[in-house]
N, C-alpha and C positions, 0 to 999 in steps of 0.2 A: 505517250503513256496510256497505260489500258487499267491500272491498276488503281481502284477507288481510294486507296487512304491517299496513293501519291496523288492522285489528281486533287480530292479537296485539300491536301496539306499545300500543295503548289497555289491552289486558288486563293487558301487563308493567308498565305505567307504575300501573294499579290495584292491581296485587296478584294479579287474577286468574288463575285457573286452568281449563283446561280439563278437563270431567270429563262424564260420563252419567250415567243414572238407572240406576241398579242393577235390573234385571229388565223391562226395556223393550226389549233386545235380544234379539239370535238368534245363528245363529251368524255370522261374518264381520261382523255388524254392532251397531254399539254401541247404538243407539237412540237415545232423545233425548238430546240436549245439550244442556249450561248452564256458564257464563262463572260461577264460585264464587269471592265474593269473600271477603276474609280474615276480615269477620264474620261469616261465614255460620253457620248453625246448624244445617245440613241432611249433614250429613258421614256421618253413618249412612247415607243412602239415594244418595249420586253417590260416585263411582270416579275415580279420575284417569284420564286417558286421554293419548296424545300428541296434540301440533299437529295432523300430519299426519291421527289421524283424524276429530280434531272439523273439521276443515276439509271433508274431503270429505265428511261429514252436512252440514255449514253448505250446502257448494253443492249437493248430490245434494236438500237440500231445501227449496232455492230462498228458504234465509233470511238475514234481513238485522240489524245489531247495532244496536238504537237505545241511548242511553246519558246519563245525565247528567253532563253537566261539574260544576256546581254544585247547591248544596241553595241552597233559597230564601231564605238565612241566610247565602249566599257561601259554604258551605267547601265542598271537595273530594268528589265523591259518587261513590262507586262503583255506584252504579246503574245496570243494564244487562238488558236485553230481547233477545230474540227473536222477529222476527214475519218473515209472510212479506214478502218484499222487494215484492210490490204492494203490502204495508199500507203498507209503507215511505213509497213513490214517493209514495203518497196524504195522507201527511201532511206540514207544512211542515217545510222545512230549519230548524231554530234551534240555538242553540247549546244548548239541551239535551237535543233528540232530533237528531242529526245521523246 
């Protein structure tokens, strides 16, 4: 998905959070970006950041949110990717990389 309200409404309905990688940026800019979901384990090394500027890394660097809906067991999976939006386009639509 490339499209901002579905990515943050997918993020809110997860749990997720937008956040960077702690020493990947510069000045003005956050560096890389990651979707941190509520079990995540990684809290020492990403920062919170607002919508606004994981958004504008997401499009300044032409990427796209693939996600799984479910685990192969049926429940709720908060699994979520970043890749660039051609890896996207090249892989099929399903309901668990959408």
């Amino acid at each position: 998905m490339t499209d901002h309200e579905e990515t943050r409404n997918w993020a809110e309905e997860h749990g997720a959070i937008p956040k960077c990688v702690k020493g990947t940026g510069g000045r003005g800019d956050v560096g890389m970006i990651r979707l941190e979901s509520p079990r995540s384990s990684s809290e020492e090394s990403l920062e919170g950041i607002s919508w606004g500027e994981w958004l504008e890394k997401f499009d300044e660097n032409d990427l796209a949110l693939m996600v799984q809906d479910t685990t192969a067991r049926g429940q709720k999976s908060n699994f979520n990717k970043l890749v660039k939006r051609t890896t996207a386009e090249q892989k099929p639509r399903t309901r668990a990389a959408r």
